[in-house]
N, C-alpha and C positions, 0 to 999 in steps of 0.2 A: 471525467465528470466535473462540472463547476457546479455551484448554486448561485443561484442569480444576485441579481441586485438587493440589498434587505431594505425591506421597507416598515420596520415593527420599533422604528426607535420611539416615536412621539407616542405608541401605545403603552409602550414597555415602563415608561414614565408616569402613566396615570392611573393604568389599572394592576389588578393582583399578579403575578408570577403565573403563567400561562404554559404549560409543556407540552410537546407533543410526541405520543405513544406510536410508533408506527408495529405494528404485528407481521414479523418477521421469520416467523419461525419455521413454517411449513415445509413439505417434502416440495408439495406436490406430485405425488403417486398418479396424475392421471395425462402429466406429461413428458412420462415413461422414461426418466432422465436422473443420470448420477447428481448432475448437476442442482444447486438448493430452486428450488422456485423462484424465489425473489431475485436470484443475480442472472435468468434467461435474459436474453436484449430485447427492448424494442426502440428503432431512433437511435441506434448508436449507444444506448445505455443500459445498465441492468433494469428491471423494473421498477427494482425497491430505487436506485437513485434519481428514478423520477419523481418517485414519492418524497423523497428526501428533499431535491430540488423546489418543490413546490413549496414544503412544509418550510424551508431554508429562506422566504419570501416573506414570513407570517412571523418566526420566531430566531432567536440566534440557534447556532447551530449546536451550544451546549444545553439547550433547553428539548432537544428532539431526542429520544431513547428508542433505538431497535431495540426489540424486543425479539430476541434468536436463537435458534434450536437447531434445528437440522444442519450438520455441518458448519457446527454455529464458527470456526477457526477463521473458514474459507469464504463467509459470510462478512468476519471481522476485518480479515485482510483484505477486501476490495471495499469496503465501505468506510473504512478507518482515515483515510486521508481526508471526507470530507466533515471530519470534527464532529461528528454528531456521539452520542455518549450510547452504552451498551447494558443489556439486561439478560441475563439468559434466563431460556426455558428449559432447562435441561429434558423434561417429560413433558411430552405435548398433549395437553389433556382440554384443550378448546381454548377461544378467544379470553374468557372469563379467568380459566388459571393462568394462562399470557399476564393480564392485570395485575393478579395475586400477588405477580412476581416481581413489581414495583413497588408493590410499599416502601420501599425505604426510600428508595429512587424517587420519588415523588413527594416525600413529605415535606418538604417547604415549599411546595407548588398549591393555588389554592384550586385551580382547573386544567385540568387535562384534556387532550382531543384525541380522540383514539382512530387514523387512518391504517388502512392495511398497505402491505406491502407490496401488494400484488396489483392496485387499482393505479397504472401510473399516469392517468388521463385529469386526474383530479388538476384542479388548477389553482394557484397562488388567492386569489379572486373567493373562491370558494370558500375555502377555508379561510380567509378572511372572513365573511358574511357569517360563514357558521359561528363564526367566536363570538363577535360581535353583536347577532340577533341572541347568543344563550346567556351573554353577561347583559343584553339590555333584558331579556325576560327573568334573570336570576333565577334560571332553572337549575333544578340540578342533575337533569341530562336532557340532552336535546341531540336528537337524533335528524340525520341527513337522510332525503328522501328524493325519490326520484319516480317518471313515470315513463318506462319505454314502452316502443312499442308491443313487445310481449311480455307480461305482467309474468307468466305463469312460472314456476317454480320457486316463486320470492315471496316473503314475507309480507303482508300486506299492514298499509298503515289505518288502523280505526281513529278519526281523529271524535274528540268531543263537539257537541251539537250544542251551542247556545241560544235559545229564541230565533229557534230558526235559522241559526247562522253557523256553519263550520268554522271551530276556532283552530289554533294552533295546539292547543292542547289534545297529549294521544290518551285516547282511549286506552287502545289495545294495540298490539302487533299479532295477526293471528296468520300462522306457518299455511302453507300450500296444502295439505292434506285434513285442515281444521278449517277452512273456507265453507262459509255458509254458503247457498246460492246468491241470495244477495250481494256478501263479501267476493264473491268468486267477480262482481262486476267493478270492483275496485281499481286502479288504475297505480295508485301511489303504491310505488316498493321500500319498505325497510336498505337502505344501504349497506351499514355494516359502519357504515362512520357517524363517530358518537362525540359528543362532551360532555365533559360529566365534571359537577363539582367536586374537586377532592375528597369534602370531608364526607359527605353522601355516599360515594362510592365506597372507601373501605370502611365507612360504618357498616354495610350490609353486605360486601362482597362473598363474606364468608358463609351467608343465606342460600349460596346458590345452589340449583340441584344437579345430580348425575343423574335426575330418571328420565332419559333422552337413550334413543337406540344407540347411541355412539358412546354414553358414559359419558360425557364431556361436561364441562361447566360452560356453560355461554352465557354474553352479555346481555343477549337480548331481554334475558330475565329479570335482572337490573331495572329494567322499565317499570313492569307489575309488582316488582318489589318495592318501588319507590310511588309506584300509586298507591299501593295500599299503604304504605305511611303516609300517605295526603302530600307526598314532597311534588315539585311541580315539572312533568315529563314534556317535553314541547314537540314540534319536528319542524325543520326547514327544509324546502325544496331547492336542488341544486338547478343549475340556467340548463344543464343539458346532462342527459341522462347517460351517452355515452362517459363523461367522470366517472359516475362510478362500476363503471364496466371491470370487472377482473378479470383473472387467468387462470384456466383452469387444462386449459386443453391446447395442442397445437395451433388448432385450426383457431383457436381463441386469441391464440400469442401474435397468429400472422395478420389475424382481424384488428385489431389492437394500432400491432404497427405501421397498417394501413391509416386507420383515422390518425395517427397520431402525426402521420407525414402530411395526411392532406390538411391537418391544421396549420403543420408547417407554414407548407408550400403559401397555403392563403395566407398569413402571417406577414411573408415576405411580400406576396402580390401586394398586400395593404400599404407596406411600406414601398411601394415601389420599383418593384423587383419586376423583369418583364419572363415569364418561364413559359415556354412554349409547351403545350403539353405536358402540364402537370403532371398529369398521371405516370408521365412514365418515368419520370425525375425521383432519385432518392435524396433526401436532404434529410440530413441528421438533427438531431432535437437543439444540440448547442453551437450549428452552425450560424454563421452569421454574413450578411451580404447586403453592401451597399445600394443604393438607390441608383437607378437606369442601369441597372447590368442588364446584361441579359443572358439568359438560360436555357440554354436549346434541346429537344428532346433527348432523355435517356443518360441525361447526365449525370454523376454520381457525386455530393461532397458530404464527406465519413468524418465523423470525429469533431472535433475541434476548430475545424476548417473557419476561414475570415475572409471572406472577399471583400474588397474592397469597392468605392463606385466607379460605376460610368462603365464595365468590364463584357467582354464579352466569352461566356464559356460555350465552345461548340460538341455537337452530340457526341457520345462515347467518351468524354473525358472521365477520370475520376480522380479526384480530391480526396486527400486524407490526412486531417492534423495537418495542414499547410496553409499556411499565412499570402495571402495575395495581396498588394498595391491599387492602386488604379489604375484604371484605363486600359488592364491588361487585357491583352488578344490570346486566347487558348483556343488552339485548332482542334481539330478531330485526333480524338485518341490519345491525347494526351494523358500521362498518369502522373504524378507524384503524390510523394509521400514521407513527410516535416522536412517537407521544404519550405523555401520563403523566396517569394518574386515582388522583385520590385515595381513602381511603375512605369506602365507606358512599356513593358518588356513582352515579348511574341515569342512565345512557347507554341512548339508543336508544326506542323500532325507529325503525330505517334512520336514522341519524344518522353523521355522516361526521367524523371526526378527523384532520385532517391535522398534515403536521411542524409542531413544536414546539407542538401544543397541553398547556394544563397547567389540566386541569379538577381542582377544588379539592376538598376533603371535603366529603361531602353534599350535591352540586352536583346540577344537572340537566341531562342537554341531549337533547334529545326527540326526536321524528321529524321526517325532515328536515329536522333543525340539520348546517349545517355549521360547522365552525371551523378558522383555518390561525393558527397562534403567537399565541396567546390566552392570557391568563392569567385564569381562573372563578374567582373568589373561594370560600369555604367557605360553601355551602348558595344560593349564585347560580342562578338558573333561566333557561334557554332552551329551553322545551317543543314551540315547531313552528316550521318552513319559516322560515328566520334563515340568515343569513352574517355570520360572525363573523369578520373577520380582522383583524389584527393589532391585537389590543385588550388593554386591560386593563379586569378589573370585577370589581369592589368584592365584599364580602360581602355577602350576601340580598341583592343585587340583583334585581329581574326584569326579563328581555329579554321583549318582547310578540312575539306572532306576527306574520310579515315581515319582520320588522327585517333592515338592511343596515349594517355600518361599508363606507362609502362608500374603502374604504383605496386605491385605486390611482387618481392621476390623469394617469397616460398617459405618467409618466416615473419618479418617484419612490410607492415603498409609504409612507404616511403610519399616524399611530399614533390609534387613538382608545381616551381613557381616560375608564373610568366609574365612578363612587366607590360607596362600601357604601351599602346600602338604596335607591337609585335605583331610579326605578321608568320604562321607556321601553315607551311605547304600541304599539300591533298598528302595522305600514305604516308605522312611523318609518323615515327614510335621517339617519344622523349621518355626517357627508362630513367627515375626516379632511384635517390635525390638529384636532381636538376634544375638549374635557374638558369632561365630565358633575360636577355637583360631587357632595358625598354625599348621598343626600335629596332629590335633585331629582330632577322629573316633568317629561316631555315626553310631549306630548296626542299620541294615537293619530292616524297620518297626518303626522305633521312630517316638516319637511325640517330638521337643524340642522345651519350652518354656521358657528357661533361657539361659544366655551366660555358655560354655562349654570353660575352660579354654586352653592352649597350651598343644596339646600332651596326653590329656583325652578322655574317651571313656563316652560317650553319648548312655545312653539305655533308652527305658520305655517300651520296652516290659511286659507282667505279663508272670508269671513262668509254663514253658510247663508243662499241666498233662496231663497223659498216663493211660489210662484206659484199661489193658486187658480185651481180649475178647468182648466188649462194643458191638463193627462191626456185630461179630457172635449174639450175643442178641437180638441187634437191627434189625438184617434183621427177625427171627424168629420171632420177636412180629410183624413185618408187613404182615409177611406173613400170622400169624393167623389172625389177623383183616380183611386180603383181603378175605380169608377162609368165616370167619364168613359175612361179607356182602354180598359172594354170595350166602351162607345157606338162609340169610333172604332173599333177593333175590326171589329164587325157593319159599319159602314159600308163601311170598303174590302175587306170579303166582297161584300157584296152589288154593289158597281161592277167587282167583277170578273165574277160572274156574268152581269150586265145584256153585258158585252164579249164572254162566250163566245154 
């Protein structure tokens, strides 16, 4: 997981100290799973570091606080690389005691933004606007709203009525089961993502109620506690309602990572990406890919992946954490994984790239070719059925069809190195430690188990014998023995007969 590019310096300069709360705690009890909620994937990532990612756009990353419960260790240890700072919840007793549990954490902050963990659709953009419309109204919470198409099981937002005119100011938040008829034709939903000015918030957090069927303190109540002190409640509406979608269920998680790919996909389309059949392409959240590639149905790049421009990937490939050049040609079927290709290099069909492979510019490595931490020289060729591991080779080299670096002997991985313009034969095995020199030729069929100096030919074939005739001999002795087994054959037929 990375965070993007930050863009909160020139804010960070003018206005008060800004945090942001991500709630983090949950089980998730209804996506039947040991696993915490927030570290499920969607896009190649956990949920919560999408949320992370976003929020990592708006604020530094020691300004952002998981706030974590449930397996809070397991939570710390995949989320800990990306610097963001930690809170626990030890007792999950609703979003409201999540807060409680920041006091200290936040006391030199003058506004918090309180995002969940589970919404990882939220976008950088948003949360910018949100901060920015609650310090230009100087509220002191302003709540994120949305309208999809099915309103029903959500919170609905009552805004205040001026001379006829809907302000930004909220009335009320009135729950799904407290819906007048009237409200029941509401459209706007409560989110669940708030800002709240500091000192507002824990002046009254401690107001909140457990008389809720769950015992829980929630935030939502923070609103009517802050209207009835006359303090100023706002709402903004986010550009699209899928943001703030969460997770709650499988079929939620797969929903999710659906939209989250076809923003991708369109993402790249904007930028110039040519992907045939979006649909059927998986493209991860922090992949990235140059301008006129192109992307052929059903192709897969996981992780971290970079392509580079002008490339073309054909269907059935998958990328994973692998760095690409330009200009490169990917056949059908090709897979690797943290590899790295150079440009102008022709991978594939079905060629296999494992870690640490480092194919060179203008390289080749054909149908199945495998290789595991290799280094392919610039314009080096491996065209068919090869294993390649832990090697180095030279520039214009050519590896011949078969070939094996003989690298593991049953204890230690060994190295074989092979110099530029080498040329090694179809059915060669080079059994490792071994050095090929530059220019040297090994005859198709060797076995080599010594280094082969610069510009030497490498053989161990044994010396062809030719046996005339051998062919005609030999089919005639088979054919008499076939003779004779059916002779005996008919014999012990007929001695059996002769006994009945």
């Amino acid at each position: 997981m990375r965070l993007p590019a930050l863009h909160y310096n020139t804010y960070a300069m003018t206005q008060p100290r800004f945090a942001i709360a991500i709630l983090a705690a949950g089980k998730g009890t209804r996506l039947k799973s040991k696993l915490p909620k927030v570290l499920h994937r969607i896009g190649g990532q956990p949920l919560l570091g999408h949320v992370i990612a976003a929020a990592g756009a708006v604020v530094p990353a020691s300004d952002i606080f998981c706030i974590i419960g449930y397996e809070a260790e397991r939570v710390r240890a995949e989320i800990a690389p990306l610097g963001t700072r930690f809170v626990e919840q030890r007792e999950q007793r609703g979003t409201g005691h999540a807060l409680m549990q920041c006091r200290e954490a936040l006391a030199d902050y003058g506004h918090v933004l309180v995002l969940s963990g589970d919404v990882p659709l939220i976008r950088p953009e948003t949360i910018s606007e949100l901060r920015d419309f609650h310090m230009a109204r100087s509220a002191a919470m302003t709540i994120l709203t949305a309208e999809p198409e099915n309103p029903f099981g959500y919170g609905r937002m009552v805004r205040r009525v001026a001379n006829g005119q809907v302000t930004d100011e909220v009335e009320a938040i009135v729950e799904q089961k407290q819906l007048s008829a009237e409200q029941e034709r509401i459209a706007e939903i409560n989110s669940g993502i708030y800002a709240f000015r500091v000192v507002d918030l824990f002046a009254r957090i401690d107001r909140l109620s457990t008389d809720n069927p769950h015992g829980e303190y929630y935030l939502t109540e923070i609103a009517s506690i802050l209207e009835r002190d006359g303090r100023p409640v706002v709402a903004k509406r986010a550009g699209e309602a899928a943001e703030v979608l969460g997770v709650n269920t499988r079929r939620e998680l797969a929903m999710l990572d659906s939209l989250l790919r076809q923003r991708k996909t369109a993402e790249l389309m904007d930028n110039g990406v040519t992907i045939y059949k979006p649909e059927t392409v998986v493209i991860d959240a922090a992949v990235t890919v140059g301008a006129d590639t192109v992307i052929e149905p059903f192709v897969q790049l996981l992780g971290a992946t970079s392509v580079g421009a002008d490339c073309r990937i054909c269907s059935y490939s998958v990328l994973e954490n692998t760095v690409v050049g330009d200009s490169v040609h990917i056949r059908y079927g090709t897979l690797a994984d943290r590899a790295t290709v150079g440009e102008e290099a022709i991978l594939g069909p079905y060629a296999r790239l494992r870690e640490g492979s480092q194919i060179g510019p203008q390289a080749h490595i054909g149908n199945f070719v495998e290789t595991k931490k290799i280094q392919l020289g610039r314009g080096a060729k491996a065209n068919h059925l090869t294993y390649l591991g832990d090697a180095e080779i030279g520039e214009r080299t050519n590896i011949g069809a078969g070939t094996i670096t003989c690298n593991y002997d049953g204890v230690n991985k060994n190295r074989t190195v092979i110099g530029a313009n080498a040329f090694i034969g179809s059915d060669s095995t080079l059994v490792a430690p071994v050095t090929v020199g530059d220019g040297a030729y090994v005859a198709a069929g060797s076995c080599i188990t010594r280094d082969l100096p610069a510009d030497s030919l490498g053989i161990t074939r044994p010396e062809l014998q030719v046996k005339e005739g051998w062919a005609t001999r030999r089919r005639a002795k088979m054919e008499e023995e076939k003779r004779q087994r059916e002779r005996q054959k008919q014999e012990e037929q007929s001695k059996g007969n002769q006994q009945q």
